[in-house]
N, C-alpha and C positions, 0 to 999 in steps of 0.2 A: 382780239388783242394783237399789237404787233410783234411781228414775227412768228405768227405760228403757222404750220405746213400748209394750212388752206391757201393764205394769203397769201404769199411769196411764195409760187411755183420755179421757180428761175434754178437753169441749169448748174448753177456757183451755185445758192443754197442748197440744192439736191445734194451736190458732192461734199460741202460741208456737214451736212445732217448724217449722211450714211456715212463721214466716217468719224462723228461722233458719236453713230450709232456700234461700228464696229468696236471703236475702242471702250466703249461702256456697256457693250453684252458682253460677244464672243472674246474678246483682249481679257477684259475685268473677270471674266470668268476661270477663263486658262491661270490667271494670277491667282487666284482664290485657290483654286487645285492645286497647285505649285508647290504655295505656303503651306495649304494643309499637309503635302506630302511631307516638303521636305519637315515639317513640326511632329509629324508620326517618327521620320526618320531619328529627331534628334532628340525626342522627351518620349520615344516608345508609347505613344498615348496618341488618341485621333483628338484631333483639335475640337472646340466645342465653343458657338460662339455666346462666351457667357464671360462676365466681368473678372470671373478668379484666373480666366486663362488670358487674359486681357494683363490683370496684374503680374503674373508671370512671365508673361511676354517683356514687359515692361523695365523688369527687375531684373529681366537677363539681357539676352540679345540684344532686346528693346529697349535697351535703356538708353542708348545714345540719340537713337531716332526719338525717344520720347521727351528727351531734351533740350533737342534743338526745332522741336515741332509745333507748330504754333498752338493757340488755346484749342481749338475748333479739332484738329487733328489729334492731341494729346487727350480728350477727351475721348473719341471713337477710338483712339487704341485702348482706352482705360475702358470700354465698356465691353472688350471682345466682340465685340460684331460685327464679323468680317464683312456681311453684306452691306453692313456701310460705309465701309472704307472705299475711297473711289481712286482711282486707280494710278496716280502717282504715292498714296499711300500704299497701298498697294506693292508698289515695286517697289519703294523704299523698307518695306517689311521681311519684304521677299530675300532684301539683299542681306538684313540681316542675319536669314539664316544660308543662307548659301551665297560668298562673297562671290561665285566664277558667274553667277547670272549678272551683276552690276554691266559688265560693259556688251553683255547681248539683249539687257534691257535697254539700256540708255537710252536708243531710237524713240522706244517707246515715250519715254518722259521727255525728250525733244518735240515728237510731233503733237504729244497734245498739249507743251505747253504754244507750240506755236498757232494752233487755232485756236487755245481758249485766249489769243491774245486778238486773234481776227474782229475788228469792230465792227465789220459788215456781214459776218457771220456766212461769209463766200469763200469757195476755193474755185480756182481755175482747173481747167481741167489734166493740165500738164502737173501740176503741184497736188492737184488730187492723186493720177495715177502714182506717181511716184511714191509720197505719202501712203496710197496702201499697199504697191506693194513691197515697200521697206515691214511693214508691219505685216502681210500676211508671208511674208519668209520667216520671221519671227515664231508664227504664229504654227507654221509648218516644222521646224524645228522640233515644236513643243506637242508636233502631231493631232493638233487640230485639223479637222476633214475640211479640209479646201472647196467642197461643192456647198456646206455653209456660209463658206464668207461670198460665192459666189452668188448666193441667192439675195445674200447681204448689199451686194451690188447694185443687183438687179430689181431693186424692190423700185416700184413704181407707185410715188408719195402721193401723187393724185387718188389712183384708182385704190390702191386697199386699204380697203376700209378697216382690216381687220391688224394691221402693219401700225397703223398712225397711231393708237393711243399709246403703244408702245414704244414707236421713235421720238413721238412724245416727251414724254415720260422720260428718257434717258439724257432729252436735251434739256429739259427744267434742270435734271440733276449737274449735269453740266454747268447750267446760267447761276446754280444754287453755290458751287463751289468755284466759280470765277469771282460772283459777290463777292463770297466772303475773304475771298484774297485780295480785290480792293477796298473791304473793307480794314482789311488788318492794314494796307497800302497805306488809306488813309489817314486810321488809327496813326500810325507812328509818325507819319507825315503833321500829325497836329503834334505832338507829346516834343517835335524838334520845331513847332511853331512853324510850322510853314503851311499856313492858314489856307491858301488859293488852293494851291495844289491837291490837299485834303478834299477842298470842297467839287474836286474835280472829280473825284477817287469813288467819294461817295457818291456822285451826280450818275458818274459812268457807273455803277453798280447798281442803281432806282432804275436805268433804263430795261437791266433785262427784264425779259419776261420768265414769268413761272417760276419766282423765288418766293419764300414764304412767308406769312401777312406778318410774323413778330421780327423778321431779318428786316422787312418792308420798316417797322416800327424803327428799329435801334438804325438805320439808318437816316430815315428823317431825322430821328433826334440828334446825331453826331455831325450831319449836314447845318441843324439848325444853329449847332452850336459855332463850328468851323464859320459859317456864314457871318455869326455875330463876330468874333476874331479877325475876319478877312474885313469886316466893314462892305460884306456883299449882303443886301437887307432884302435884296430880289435878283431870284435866278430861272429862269427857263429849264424846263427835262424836257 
């Protein structure tokens, strides 16, 4: 399939992979701990990810992030499960219960919305360093052990064999929730009638790889329709 670690060994996708790989373990992780802390601190109670603490979340704190949240993300808040929230929810959750982490997150929701925007799915290597280490000060801050993220670094995507299904795996998740954010792009881009653009939205969404066969489905079917609207009757992925 294209795009996956065998086949594009190139020094720009290595730095793009590991630090989508950073921000979707050790990042996503420190956030998950964070929240649970601070939701011990504020409801005296250890968080539990099940749908009534999801509701509570929701009806307090949560109520404005679950507002202005799209369908996709208002659902994973409604089901409490924190391991599915990916990691701009994440720190939007985060800020709900403690407002002073907003501006020593923000980095964080900067740099990944800037490579989940990369269409060549490359960083250079001056925009890589940089990029992490704005994030591993972050991440130091929050007293994550810094010889983790350095192994993080150092992982070499050819040879371990035991690394790849895992860097894997974090980058589907990735390609899973850039979809569905050009698919919502789309969505609203058709509902103001502006047919091409939609059909662009959802085009550039079918190319990733390792997004799932019913997200695969609902977008052909939203392409096919946009397509009849724009009077595009054939199109190229």
């Amino acid at each position: 399939m294209a795009g996956t670690i065998q086949e594009i060994p190139k020094p720009n996708l290595r730095n793009y992979i590991r630090l989508q790989y950073l921000l979707n373990t050790t990042t996503s992780g420190m956030l998950r701990e964070q929240f649970q802390d601070k939701w011990k601190i504020q409801y005296k109670s250890d968080w539990e990810s099940l749908p009534e603490n999801g509701t509570k979340f929701i009806s307090g704190l949560g109520q404005a992030l679950h507002k202005r949240a799209g369908r996709f993300q208002r659902k994973l808040l409604e089901s409490g499960d924190l391991q599915k929230w990916d990691i701009l929810l994440l720190v939007d959750a985060l800020e709900c219960l403690d407002k002073n982490s907003r501006s020593k997150l923000e980095p964080i929701r900067k740099i990944r919305n800037i490579i989940s925007h990369q269409g060549n799915m490359e960083l250079e290597n001056t925009e890589f360093e940089n990029m992490w280490l704005t994030i591993a000060k972050i991440l130091e801050s929050y007293d994550v052990d810094q010889d983790e993220l350095l192994k993080i670094k150092k992982l070499e995507l050819d040879n371990d064999q035991q690394a790849k299904p895992n860097i894997e795996k974090h980058l589907n998740e990735a390609n899973i929730a850039r979809a569905e954010e050009l698919k919502n792009n789309g969505n609203d881009l058709f509902k103001r009638e502006k047919y091409k653009p939609a059909v662009f939205m959802f085009t550039e969404a079918l190319k990733l790889p390792g997004i799932r066969s019913d997200d695969i489905a609902v977008l052909y079917s939203n392409l096919s329709v946009a397509n009849l609207k724009s009077g595009i009757h054939f199109i190229k992925y």
